[in-house]
ZADO-978163 format. One line per 4 residues: number of its first residue (from 0); their letters; for each residue x negated, z, y negated of C-alpha. Coordinates in pm, 1 decimal. Example, Ala and Ser with C-alpha at 12.3 -4.5 7.8 and 13.67 -1.06 7.14 Angstrom:
<recs>
0) AS) -1230.0:780.0:450.0 | -1367.0:714.0:106.0
</recs>
This chain:
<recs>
0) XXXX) 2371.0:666.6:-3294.2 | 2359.4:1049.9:-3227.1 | 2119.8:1221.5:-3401.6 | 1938.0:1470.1:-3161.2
4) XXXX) 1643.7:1701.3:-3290.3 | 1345.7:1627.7:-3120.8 | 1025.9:1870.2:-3109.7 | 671.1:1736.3:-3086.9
8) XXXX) 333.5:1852.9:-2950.5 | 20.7:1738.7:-2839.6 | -254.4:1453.1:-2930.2 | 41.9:1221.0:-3028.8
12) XXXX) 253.7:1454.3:-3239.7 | 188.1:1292.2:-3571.9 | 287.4:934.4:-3444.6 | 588.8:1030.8:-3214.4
16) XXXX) 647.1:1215.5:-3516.5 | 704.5:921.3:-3712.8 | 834.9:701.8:-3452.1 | 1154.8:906.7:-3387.9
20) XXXX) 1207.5:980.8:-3760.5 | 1252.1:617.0:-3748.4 | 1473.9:582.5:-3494.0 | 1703.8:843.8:-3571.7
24) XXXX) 1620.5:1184.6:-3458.7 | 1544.2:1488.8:-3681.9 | 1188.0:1632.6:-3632.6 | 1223.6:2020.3:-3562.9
28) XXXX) 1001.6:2325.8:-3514.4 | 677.9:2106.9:-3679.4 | 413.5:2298.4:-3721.1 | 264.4:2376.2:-4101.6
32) XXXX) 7.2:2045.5:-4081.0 | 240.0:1858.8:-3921.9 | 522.4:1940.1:-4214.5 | 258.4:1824.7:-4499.9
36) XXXX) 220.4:1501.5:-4285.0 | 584.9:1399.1:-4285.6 | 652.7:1532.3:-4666.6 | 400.7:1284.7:-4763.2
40) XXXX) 598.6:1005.1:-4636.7 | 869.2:1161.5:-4754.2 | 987.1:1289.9:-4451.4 | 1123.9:1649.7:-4456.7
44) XXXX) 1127.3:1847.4:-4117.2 | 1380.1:2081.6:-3995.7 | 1517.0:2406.6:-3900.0 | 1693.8:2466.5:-3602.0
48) XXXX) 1651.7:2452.4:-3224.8 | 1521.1:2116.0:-3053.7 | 1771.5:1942.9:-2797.1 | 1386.2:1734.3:-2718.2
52) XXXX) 1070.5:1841.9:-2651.2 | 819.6:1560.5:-2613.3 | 482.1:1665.8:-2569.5 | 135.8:1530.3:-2429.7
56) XXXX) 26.2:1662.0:-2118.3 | -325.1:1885.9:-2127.3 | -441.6:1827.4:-1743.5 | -303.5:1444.0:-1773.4
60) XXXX) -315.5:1344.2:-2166.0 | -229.5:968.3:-2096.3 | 148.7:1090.0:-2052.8 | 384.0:1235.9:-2206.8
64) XXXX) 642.9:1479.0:-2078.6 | 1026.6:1432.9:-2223.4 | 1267.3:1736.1:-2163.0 | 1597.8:1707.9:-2310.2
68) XXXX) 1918.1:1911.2:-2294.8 | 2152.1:1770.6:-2324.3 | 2078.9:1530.4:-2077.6 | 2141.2:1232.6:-2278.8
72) XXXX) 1918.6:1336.3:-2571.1 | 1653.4:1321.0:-2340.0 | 1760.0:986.9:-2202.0 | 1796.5:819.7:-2610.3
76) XXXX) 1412.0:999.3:-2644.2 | 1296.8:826.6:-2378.7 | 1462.3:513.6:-2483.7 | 1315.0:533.6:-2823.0
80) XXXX) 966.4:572.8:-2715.2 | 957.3:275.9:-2458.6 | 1144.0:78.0:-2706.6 | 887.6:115.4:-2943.0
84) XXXX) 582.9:90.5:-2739.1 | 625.6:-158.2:-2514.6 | 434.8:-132.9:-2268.1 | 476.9:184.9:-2047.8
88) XXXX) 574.8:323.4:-1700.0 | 792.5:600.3:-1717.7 | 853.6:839.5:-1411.8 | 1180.5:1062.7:-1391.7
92) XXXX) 1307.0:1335.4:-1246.9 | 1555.7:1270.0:-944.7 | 1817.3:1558.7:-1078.8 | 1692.0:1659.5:-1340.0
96) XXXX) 1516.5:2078.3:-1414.9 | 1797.8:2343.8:-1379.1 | 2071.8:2105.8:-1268.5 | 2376.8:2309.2:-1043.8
100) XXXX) 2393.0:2135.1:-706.5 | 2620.2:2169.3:-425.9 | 2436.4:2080.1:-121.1 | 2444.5:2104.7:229.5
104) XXXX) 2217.0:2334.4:450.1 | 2025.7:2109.1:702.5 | 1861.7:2364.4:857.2 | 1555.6:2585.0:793.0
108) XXXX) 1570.6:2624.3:432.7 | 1628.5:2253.0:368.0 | 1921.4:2058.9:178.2 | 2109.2:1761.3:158.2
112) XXXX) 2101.8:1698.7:-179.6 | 2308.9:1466.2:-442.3 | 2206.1:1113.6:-379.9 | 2127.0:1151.0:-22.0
116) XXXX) 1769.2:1264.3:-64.8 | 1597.7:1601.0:82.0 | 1481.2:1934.8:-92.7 | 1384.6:2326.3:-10.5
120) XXXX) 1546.0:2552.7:-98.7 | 1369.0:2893.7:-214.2 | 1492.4:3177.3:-34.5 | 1405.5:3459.0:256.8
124) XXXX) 1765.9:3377.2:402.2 | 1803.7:3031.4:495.5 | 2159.8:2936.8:499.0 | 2308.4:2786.0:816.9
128) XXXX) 2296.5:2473.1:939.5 | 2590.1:2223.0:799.7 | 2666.8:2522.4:566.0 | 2778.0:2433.6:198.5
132) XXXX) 2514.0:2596.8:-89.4 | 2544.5:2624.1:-442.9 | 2220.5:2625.6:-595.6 | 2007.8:2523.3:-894.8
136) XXXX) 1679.8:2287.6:-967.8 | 1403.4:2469.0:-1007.7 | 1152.5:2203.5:-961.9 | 1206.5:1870.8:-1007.0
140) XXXX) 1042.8:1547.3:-804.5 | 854.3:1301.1:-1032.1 | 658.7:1108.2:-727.6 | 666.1:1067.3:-366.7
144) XXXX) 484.6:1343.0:-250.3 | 688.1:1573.5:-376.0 | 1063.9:1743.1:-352.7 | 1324.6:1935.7:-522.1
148) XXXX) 1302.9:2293.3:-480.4 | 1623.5:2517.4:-567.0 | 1679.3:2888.3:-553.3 | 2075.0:3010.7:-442.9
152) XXXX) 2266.9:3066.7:-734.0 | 2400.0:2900.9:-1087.1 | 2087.8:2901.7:-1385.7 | 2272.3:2774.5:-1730.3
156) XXXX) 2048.1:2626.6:-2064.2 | 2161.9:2605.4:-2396.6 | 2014.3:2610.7:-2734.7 | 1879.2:2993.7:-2717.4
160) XXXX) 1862.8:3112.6:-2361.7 | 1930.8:3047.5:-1975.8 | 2148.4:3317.7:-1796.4 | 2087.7:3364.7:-1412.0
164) XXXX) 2382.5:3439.9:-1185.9 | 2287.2:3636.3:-935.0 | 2054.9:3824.2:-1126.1 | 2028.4:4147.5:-1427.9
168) XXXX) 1814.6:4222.4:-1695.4 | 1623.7:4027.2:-1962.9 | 1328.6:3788.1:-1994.6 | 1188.0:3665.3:-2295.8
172) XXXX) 955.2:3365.9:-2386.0 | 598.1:3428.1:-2506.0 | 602.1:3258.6:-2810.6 | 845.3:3541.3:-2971.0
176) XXXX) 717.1:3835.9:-3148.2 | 782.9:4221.6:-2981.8 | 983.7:4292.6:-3330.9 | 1233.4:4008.0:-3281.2
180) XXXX) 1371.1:4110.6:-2915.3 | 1516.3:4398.7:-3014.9 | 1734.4:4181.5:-3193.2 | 1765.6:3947.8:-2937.7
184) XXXX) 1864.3:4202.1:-2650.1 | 2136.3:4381.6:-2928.6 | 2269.1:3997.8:-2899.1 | 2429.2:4047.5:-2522.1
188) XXXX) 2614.5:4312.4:-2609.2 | 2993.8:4275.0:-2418.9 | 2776.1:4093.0:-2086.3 | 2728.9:4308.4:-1781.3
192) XXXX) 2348.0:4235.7:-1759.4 | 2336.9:4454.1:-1406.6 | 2511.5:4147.3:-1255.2 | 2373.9:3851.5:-1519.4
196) XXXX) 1983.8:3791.3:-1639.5 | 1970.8:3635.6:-1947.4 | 1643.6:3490.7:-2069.1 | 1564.3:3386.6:-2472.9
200) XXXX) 1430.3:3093.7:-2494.1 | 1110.2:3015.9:-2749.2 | 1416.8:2862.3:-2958.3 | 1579.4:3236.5:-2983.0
204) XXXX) 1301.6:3347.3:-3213.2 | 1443.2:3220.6:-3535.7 | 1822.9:3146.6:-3408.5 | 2091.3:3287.2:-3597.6
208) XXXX) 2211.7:3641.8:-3419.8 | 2618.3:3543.3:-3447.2 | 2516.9:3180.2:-3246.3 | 2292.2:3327.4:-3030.7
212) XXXX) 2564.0:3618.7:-2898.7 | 2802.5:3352.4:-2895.6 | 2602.5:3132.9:-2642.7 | 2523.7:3429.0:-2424.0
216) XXXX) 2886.5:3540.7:-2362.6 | 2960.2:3166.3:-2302.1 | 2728.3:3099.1:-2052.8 | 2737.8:3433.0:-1895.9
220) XXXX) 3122.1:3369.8:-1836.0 | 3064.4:2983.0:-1707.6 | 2763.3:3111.3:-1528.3 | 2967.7:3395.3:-1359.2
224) XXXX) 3263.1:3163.4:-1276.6 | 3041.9:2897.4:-1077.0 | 2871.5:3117.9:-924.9 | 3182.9:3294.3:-749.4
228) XXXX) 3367.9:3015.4:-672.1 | 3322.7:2843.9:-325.5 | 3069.6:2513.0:-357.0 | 3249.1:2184.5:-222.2
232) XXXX) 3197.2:2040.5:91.3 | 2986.8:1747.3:4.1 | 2670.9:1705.5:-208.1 | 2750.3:1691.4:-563.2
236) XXXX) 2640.2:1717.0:-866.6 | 2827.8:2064.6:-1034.3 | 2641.4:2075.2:-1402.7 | 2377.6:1842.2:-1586.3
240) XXXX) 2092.0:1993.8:-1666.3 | 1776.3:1922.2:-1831.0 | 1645.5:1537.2:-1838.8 | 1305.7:1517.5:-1758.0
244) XXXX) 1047.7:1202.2:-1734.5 | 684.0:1186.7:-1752.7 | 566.7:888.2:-1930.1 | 209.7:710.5:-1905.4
248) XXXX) 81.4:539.4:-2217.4 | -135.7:261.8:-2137.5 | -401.9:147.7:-2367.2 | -165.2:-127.9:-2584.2
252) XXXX) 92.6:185.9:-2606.8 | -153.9:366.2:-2786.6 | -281.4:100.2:-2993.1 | 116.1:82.0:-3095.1
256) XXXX) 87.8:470.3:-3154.1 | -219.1:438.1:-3357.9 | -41.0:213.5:-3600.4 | 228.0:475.5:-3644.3
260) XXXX) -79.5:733.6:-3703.9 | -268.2:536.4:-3981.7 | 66.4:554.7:-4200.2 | 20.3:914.7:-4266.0
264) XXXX) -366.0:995.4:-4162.0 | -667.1:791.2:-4169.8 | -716.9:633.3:-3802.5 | -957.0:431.1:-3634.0
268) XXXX) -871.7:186.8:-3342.4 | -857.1:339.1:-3049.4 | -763.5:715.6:-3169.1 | -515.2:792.6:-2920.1
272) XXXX) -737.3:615.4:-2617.9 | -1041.3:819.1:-2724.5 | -856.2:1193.9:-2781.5 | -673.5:1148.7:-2442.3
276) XXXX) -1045.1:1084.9:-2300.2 | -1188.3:1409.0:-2316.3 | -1363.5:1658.8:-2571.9 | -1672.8:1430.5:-2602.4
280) XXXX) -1434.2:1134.4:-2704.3 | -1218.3:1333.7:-2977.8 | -1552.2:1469.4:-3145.9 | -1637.2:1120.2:-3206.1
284) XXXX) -1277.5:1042.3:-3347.8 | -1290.5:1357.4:-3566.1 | -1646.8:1239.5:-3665.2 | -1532.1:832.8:-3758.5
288) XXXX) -1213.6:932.8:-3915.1 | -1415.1:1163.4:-4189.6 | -1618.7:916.7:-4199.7 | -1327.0:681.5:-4256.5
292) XXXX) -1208.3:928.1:-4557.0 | -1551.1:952.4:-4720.5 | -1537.2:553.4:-4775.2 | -1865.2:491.5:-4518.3
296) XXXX) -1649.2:347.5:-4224.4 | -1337.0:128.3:-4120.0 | -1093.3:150.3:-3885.5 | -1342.5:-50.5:-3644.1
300) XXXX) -1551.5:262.9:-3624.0 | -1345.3:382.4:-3354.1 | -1461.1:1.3:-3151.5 | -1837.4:124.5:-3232.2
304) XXXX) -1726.2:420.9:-3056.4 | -1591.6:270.1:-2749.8 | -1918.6:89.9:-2756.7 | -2132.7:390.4:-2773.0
308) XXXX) -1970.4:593.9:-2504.7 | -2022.3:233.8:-2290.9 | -2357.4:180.6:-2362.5 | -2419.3:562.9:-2269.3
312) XXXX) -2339.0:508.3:-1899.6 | -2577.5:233.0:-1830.8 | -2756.7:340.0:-1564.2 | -2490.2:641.6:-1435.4
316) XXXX) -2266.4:650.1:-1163.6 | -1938.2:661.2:-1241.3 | -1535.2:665.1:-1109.8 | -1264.6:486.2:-1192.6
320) XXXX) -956.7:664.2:-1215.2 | -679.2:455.7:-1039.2 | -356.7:559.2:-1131.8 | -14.0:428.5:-996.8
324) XXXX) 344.8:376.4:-1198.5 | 455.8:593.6:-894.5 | 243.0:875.9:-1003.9 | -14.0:847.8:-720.5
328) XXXX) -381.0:869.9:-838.7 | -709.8:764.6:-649.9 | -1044.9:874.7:-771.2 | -1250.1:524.9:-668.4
332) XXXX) -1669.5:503.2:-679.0 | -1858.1:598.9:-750.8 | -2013.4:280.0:-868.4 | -2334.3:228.2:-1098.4
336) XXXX) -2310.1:75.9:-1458.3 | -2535.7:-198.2:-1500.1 | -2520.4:-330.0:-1792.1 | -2223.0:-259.4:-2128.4
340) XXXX) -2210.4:-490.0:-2370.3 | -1891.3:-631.2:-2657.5 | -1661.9:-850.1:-2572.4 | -1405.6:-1043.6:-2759.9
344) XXXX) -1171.3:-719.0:-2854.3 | -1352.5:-472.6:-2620.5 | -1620.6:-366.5:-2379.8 | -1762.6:-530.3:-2095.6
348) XXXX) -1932.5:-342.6:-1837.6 | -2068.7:-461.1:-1513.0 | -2036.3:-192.4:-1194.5 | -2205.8:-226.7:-878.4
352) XXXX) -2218.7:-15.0:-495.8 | -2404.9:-102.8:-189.0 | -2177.3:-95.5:122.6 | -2372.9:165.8:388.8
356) XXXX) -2125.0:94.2:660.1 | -1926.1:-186.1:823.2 | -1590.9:-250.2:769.5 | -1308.5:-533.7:633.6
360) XXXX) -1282.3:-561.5:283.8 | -937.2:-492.3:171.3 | -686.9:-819.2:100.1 | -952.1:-1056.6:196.2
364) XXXX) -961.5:-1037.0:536.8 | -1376.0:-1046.5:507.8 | -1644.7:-884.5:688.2 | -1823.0:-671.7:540.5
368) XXXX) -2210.9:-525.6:643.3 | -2392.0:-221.8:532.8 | -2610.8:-360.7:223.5 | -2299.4:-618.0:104.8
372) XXXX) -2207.2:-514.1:-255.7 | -1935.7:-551.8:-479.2 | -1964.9:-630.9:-833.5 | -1732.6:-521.4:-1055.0
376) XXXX) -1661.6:-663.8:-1423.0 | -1483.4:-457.0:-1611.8 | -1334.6:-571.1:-1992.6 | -1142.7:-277.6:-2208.1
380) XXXX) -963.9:-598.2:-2331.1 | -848.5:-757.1:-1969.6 | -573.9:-672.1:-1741.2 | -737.0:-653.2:-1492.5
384) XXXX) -1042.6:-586.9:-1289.6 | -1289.2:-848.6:-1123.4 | -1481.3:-737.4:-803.3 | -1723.8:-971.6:-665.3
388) XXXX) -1829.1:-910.7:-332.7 | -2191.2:-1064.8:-228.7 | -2438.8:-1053.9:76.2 | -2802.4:-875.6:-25.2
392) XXXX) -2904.4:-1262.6:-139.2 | -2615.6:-1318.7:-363.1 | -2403.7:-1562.8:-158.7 | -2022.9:-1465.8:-238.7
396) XXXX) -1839.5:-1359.8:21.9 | -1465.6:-1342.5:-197.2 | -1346.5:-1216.9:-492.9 | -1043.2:-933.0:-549.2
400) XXXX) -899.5:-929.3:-901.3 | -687.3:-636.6:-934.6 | -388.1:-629.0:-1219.0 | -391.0:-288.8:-1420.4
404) XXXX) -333.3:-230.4:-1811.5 | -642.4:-276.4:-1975.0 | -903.8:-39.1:-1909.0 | -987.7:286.9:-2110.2
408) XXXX) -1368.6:464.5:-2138.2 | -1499.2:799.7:-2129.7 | -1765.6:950.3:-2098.2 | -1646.8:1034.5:-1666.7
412) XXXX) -1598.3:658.6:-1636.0 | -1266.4:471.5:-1625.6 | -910.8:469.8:-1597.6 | -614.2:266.7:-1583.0
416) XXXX) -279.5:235.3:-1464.7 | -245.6:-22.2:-1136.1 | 40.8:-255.0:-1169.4 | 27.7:-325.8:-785.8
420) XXXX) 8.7:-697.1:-721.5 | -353.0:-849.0:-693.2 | -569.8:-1171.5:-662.5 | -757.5:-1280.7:-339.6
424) XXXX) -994.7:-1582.0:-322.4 | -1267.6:-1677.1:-66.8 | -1491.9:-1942.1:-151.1 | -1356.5:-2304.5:-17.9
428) XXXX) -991.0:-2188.5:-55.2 | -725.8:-2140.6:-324.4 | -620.9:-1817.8:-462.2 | -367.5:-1610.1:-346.5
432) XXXX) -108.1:-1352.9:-508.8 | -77.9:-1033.1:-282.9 | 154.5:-748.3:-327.8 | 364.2:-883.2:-532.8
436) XXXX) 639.3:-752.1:-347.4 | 514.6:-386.1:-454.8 | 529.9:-503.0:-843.2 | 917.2:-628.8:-766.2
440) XXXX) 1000.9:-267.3:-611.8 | 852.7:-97.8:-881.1 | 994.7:-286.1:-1109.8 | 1354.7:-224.7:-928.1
444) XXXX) 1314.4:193.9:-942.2 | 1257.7:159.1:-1282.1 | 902.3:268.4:-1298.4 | 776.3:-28.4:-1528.3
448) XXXX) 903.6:-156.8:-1890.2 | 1014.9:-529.7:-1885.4 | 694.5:-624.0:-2056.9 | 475.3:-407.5:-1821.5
452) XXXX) 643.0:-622.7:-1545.2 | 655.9:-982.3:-1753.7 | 268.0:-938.4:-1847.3 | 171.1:-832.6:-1448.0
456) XXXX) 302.4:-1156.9:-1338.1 | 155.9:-1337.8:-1613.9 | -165.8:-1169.9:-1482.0 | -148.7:-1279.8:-1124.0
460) XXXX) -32.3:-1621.4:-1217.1 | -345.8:-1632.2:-1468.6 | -612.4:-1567.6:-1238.3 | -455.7:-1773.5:-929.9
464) XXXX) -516.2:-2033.6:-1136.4 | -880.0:-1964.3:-1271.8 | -1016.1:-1800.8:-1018.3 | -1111.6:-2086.2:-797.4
468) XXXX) -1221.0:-2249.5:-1131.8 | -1455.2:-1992.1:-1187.5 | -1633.4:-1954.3:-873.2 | -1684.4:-2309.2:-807.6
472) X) -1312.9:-2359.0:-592.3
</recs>
């Protein structure tokens, strides 16, 4: 197996940390904590720039974003992660960020692209129609609702710094120092920088200055040469660039994670699923883990946690966050909790909202009247969610049981990740398995692990059976 260098950031740095240690990689660019961590399981971090960056996302911190260049370090990190955690959905790019395209111009500013799909192209002249364009991938497309965009022109990556053809002058990353660019601009001496932009990467700030000239002149003059020859005819593919994926880390993926954790730091259950909640959540992490140090607690103190934040909603309304392996996200509520109380392995809570106008409740086929409810049971150990829906008096009028990964608290309410296929029963009947065809094609674009898939359909096939058992069927 290659080894690749791999950087890490965010919440899960000191567990992905460890993970790809294990499976091969060489942990770069660590910061001074993070060093002390690995050293005391023996683990001694490098020098040198990362072909990986792996790092938790700070508006979405139950994923993880993978760039890798070249493209199939990326690809091995991704591999490595999933491999290790099981369950997860991953999301990828479609070409992949700064990839050289040839495409076709289908008009006003948009592009047949490699693969047959669509993007824009980002430019105040929009080539002709049926016109072949060389161009490069700005922005890549990680869900539906979204599309490629490309500017005219050849962008090249390696270790130390992208050059730009068209383009002139320099541009320099914020994380190095005023005192080191000097240096780094002395470095593209012998290219015309009138006609080539060259921009130093954060990796540039400690690279060694006979490399980093060496890289510039060779991607100035491969830059340069794609740039002036004609593109082909047909959509291609001209240069690889960056792999990119976004992956979401259910609740049993960061139960995996918190394992790797505990090896070098004390951690409670639940760490990762509480520090991706929100500030609130991590104080009380940073709070049971000293704890944990001190002798008072065990690793369960991060359960009494979970329980605490639960039992501080009763009587708030709340959303659920309803995420999709696709990348679509629905903010659902908001709904009242009840009651929160253990369960075997988690919290149960129990969620209610009065329906104020008419309508047909979803998958049942069921009428539904302002002042019908649905009752929700939700269990941080299920995977899935119950909702009960009931006339003013009580009498049920069917039940939907939706398959996600098991739920995660904070102190805004829920969230999980929707694996698509659902439950239906209505009193007198037998259950039914909808959407199932949604799980399959999900499934097929690679948006699911095998064990996210195999433990959906275990799921469904679950609750078709004890649903109608459990509501008197």
């Amino acid at each position: 197996m290659h080894s690749y260098s791999v950087r890490v950031r965010g919440i899960y740095a000191t567990a992905l940390s460890i993970l790809f240690h294990r499976r091969g990689f060489r942990i770069v660019d660590a910061s001074e904590v993070m060093r002390a961590r690995l050293a005391a399981l023996g683990v001694v971090a490098g020098s040198g720039a990362p072909q990986v960056t792996v790092k938790s996302l700070e508006d979405s911190p139950d994923e993880v974003l993978i760039l890798g260049y070249p493209w199939e370090a990326g690809l091995a990190a991704e591999e490595a992660l999933l491999g290790e955690v099981e369950y997860a959905s991953p999301r990828r790019g479609r070409l992949g960020l700064y990839t050289v395209v040839d495409a076709l111009s289908l008009g006003g500013c948009r592009l047949l692209l490699p693969g047959g799909g669509e993007g824009r192209l980002d430019s105040t002249e929009c080539p002709p129609e049926g016109s072949p364009v060389r161009a490069t991938v700005v922005r890549d497309a990680l869900d539906p609702e979204s599309e490629p965009l490309l500017r005219p022109g050849v962008r090249l990556i390696g270790d130390y710094v992208m050059v730009h053809v068209p383009g002139e002058g320099f541009s320099f990353s914020e994380h190095i120092r005023p005192e080191r660019r000097v240096d780094l601009v002395a470095a593209t001496a012998g290219v015309d920088v009138k006609s080539v932009h060259v921009h130093f990467r954060s990796a540039s700030r400690s690279a060694p200055l006979e490399a980093l000239r060496a890289e510039v002149q060779r991607l100035a003059a491969e830059a340069s040469r794609l740039a002036g020859e004609p593109p082909s005819g047909k959509p291609a593919v001209v240069v690889r660039g960056e792999y990119l994926s976004i992956v979401y880390l259910p609740r049993p993926a960061k139960g995996r994670l918190d394992a790797l954790r505990g090896e070098a730091q004390p951690t409670v259950e639940l760490h990762h699923t509480l520090k991706a909640g929100g500030r609130v959540e991590s104080s009380l992490v940073d709070f049971a883990e000293e704890c944990m140090r001190r002798g008072h607690c065990t690793r369960e103190a991060g359960l009494d946690a979970e329980l605490y934040l639960a039992k501080s909603l009763e009587g708030r309304r709340i959303h659920a966050d309803h995420r999709r392996p696709d990348g679509a996200r629905v903010r659902l509520g908001p709904f009242t909790v009840v009651s929160a109380a253990p369960s075997r392995g988690g919290v149960a809570l129990r969620l209610e909202r009065v329906f104020r106008s008419p309508g047909v409740l979803d998958g049942l086929g069921v009428e539904k009247r302002p002042g019908d409810r649905a009752v929700t049971r939700v269990d941080t150990a299920s995977w899935s969610l119950v909702h009960e829906y009931q006339t003013p008096d009580g009498r049920l009028l069917g039940v939907y049981a939706n398959v996600n990964t098991p739920p995660e608290l904070s102190s805004r309410g829920i969230r999980y990740l929707d694996l698509y296929v659902d439950v239906v029963y209505k009193p007198g009947g037998e259950a039914e398995i909808i959407d199932a065809d949604e799980l399959d094609r999900a499934w097929s674009d690679g948006l699911l692990t095998r064990s996210l898939y195999r433990r959906a359909l275990e799921e469904a096939e679950r609750l078709a059976r004890t649903l109608p058992e459990a509501y008197g069927g």
